[in-house]
C-alpha positions as CSV (number, residue, x, y, z in Angstrom):
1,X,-3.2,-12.8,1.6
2,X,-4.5,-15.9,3.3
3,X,-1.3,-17.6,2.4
4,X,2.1,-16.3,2.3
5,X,5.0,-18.2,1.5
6,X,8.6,-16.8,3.1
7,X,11.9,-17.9,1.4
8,X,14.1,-14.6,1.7
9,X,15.5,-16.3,5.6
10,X,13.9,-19.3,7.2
11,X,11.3,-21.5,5.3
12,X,8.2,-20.2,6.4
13,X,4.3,-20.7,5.5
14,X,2.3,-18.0,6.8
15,X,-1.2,-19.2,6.8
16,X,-4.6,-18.1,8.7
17,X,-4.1,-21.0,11.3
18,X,-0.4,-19.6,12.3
19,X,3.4,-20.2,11.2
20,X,4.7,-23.1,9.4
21,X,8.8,-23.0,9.8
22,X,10.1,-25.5,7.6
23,X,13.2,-27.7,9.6
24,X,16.2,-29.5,8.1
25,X,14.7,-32.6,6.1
26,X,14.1,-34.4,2.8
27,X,10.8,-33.0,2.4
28,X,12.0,-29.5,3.1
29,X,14.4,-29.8,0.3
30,X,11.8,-31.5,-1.7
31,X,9.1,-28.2,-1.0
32,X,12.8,-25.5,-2.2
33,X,13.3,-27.7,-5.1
34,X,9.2,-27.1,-6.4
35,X,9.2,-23.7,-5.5
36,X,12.4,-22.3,-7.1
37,X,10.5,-24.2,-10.2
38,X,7.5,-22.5,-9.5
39,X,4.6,-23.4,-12.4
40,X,7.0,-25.6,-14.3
41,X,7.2,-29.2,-14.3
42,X,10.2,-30.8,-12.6
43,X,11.5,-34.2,-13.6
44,X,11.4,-37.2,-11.2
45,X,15.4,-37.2,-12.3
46,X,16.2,-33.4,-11.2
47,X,13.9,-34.0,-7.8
48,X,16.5,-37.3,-7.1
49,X,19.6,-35.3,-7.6
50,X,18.0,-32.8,-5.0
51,X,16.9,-35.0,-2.3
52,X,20.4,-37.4,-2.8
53,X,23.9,-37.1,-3.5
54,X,24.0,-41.3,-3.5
55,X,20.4,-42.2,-4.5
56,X,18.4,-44.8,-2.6
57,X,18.2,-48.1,-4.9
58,X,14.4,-47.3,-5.3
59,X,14.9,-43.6,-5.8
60,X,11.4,-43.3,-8.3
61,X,9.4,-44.7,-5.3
62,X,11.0,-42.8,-2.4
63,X,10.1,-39.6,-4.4
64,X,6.4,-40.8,-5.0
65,X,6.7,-41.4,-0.9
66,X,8.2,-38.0,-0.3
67,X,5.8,-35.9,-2.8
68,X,2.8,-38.0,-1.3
69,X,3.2,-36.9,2.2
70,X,4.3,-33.1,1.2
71,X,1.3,-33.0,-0.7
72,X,-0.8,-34.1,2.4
73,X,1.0,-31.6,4.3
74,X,0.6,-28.7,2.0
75,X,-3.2,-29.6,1.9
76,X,-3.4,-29.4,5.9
77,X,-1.2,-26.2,6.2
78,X,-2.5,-24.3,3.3
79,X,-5.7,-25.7,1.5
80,X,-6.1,-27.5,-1.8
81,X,-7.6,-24.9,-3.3
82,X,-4.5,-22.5,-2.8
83,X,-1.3,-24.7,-3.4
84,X,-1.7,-28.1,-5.3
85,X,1.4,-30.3,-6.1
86,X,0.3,-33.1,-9.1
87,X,2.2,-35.2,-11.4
88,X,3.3,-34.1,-14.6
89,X,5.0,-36.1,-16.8
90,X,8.3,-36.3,-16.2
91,X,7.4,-35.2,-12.6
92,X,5.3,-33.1,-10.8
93,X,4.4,-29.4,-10.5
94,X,3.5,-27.2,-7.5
95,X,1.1,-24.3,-8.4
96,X,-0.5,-21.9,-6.4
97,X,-3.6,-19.7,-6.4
98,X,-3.1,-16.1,-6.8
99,X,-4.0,-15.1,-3.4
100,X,-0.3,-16.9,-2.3
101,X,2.2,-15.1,-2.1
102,X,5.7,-15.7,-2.3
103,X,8.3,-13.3,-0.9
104,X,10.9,-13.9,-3.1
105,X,8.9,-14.0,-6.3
106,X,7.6,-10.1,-4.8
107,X,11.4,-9.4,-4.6
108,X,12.0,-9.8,-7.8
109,X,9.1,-8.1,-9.5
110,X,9.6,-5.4,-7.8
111,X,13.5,-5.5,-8.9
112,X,12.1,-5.5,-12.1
113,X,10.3,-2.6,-11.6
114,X,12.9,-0.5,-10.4
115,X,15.2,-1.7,-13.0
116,X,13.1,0.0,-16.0
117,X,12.0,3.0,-13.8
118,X,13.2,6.6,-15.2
119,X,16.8,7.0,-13.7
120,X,15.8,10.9,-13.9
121,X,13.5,9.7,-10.8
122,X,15.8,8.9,-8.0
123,X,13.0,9.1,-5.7
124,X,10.4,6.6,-6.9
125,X,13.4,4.2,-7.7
126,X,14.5,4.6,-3.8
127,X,11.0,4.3,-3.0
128,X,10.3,1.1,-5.0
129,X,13.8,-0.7,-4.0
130,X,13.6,0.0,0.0
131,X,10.0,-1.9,-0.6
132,X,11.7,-5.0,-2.1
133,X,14.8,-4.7,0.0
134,X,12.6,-4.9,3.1
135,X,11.0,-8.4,2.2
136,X,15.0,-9.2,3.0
137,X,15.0,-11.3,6.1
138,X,18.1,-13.2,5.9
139,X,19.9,-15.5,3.3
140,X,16.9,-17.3,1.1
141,X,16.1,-20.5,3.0
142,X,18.5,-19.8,5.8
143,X,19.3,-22.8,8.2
144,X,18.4,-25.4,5.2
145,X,20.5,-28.1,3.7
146,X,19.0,-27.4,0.0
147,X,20.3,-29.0,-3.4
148,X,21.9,-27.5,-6.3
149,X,18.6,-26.4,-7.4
150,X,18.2,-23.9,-4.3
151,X,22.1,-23.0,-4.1
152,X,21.5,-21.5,-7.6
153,X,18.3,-19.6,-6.3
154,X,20.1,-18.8,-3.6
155,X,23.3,-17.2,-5.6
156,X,20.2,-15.5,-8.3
157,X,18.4,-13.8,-5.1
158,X,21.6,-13.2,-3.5
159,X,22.9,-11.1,-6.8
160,X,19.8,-9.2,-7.5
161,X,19.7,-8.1,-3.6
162,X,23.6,-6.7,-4.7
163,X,22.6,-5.1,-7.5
164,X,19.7,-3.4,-6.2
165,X,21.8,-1.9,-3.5
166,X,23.9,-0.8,-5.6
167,X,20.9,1.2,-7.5
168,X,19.6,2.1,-3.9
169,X,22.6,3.9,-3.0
170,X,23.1,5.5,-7.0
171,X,19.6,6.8,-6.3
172,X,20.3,8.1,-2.9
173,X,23.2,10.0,-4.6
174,X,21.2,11.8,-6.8
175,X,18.6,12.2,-4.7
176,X,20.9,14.0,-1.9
177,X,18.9,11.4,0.7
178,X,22.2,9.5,1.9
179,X,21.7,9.5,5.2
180,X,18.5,7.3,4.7
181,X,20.3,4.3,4.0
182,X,23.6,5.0,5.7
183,X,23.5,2.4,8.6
184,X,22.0,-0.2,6.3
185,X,24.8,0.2,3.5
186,X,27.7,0.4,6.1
187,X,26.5,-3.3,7.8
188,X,26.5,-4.1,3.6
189,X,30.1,-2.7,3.1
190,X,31.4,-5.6,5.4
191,X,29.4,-8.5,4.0
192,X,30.5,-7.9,0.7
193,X,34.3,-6.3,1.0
194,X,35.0,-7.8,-2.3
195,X,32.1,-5.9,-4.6
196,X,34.5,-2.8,-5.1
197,X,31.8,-0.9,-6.9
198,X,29.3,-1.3,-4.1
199,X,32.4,-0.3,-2.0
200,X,32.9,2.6,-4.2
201,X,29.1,3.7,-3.6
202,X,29.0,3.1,0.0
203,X,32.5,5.3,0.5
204,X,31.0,8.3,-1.7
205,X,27.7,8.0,0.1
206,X,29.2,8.0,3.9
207,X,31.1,11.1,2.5
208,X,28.3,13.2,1.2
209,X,26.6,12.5,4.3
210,X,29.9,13.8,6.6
211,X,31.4,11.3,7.5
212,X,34.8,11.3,5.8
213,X,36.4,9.0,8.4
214,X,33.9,6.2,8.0
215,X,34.2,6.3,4.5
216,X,37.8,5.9,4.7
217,X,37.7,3.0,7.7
218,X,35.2,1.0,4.8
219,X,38.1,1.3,2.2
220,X,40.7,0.1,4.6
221,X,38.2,-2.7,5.8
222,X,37.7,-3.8,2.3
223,X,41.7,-3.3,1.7
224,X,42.7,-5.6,5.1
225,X,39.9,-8.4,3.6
226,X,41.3,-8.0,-0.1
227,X,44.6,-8.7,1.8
228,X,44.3,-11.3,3.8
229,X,41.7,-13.5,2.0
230,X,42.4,-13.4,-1.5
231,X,45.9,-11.7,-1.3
232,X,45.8,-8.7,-3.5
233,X,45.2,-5.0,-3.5
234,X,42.1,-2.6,-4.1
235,X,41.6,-2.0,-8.0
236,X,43.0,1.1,-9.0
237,X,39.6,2.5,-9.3
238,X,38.6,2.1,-5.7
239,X,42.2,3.3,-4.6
240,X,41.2,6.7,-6.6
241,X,38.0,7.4,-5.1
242,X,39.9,6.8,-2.0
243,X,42.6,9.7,-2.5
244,X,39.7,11.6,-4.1
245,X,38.0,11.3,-0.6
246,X,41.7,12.6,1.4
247,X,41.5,15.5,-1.6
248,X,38.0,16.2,-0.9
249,X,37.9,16.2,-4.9
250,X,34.9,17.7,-6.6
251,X,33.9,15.1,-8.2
252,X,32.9,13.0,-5.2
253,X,29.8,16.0,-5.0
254,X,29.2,14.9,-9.1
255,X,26.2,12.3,-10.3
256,X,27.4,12.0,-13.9
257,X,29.7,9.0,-12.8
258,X,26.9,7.2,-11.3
259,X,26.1,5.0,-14.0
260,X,29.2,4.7,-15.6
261,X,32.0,2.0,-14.8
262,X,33.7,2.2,-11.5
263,X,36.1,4.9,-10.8
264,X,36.8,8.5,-11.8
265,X,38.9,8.7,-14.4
266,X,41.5,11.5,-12.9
């Protein structure tokens, strides 16, 4: 790809002629705001509420200013005849040539993908997860002040990553190939201690793969956060597949339960 376009961490546009990292700035927020609207037209009106939470007193012509000298940018950094950002009434619209790509556009295809695959295939779906998993760099646009517009794409992204984990680690299961993602999901357990079901996962897969006592130290990490940041206890759910891990219960070596709701139901 001559072009590639980085939003899953830092703002970066990959082109022939070397790195682009986008910084903290109007124009940065301006170039989220286009691209989380990829191929659709956004309003003059959305593109203010982006750039200003008190808009200038000529807010129509400091866009025009704005989109005038992002478009002379994109033109230098990637070509006009890969990325081209026009007026459309009510506002303008960035496109881009198929041979850009953007990361976080990959990411979600390929969640997509793995979504609809055969669940009776743990292997292709671990396969076809790790790959969009890995385009993962940090939070999207890390280290950028971006509007309501990119908090959302942010929260989407952020969500999909979750619950593609959580079909990572189901796969894993039934694919007896825990230790593949054990580190990975462990560093995951204590981002998220509040996602009990991904909790639930991580603890069965750290036990299938030995290692009883780190499966336990992730409940009790999730328990002390539970505690002290929102003030309540584990569901009952995640408290059983706790004592089923003590108990060394059966069902802990069991994939029926994979798909199903949260928790064992003895």
């Amino acid at each position: 790809m001559p072009v590639q376009i980085l939003c899953l961490g830092p703002l970066v546009l990959r082109t022939l002629s070397g790195d682009v990292v986008a910084h903290r700035s109007l124009r940065s927020r301006l170039l989220v705001a286009l691209l989380v609207n990829l191929g659709s037209t956004v309003s003059k009106d959305l593109l203010i509420r982006e750039l200003w939470p008190l808009p200038p007193e000529d807010a129509i012509g400091a866009i025009h200013a704005h989109v005038s000298r992002l478009r002379r940018d994109l033109d230098r950094w990637c070509g006009k005849e890969l990325v081209t950002l026009q007026p459309r009434y009510p506002g303008y619209r960035l496109e881009l040539d198929d041979r850009v790509e953007v990361d976080s556009a990959r990411f979600e295809r390929l969640a997509k993908v793995t979504g609809r695959l055969p669940r009776g295939n743990p292997h292709a779906i671990m396969e076809t997860a790790q790959e969009a998993l890995e385009l993962w760099r940090d939070e999207p646009f890390t280290g950028l002040d971006v509007g309501l517009e990119g908090q959302a794409a942010r929260l989407r992204l952020q969500e999909t990553r979750l619950s593609l984990w959580e079909i990572l680690i189901e796969s894993a299961l039934a694919a007896d190939r825990c230790s593949e993602i054990i580190a990975d999901a462990r560093k995951l357990a204590l981002s998220f201690p509040f996602r009990e079901r991904l909790q639930a996962k991580i603890m069965v897969a750290l036990y299938r793969a030995g290692r009883q006592a780190d499966a336990l130290e992730t409940y009790h990490h999730a328990r002390s956060r539970l505690a002290e940041e929102l003030g309540v206890e584990p569901t009952p759910a995640l408290r059983r597949w706790m004592t089923a891990i003590l108990r060394h219960d059966t069902v802990l070596l069991q994939n029926s339960w994979l798909f199903e709701e949260l928790g064992p139901t003895g």
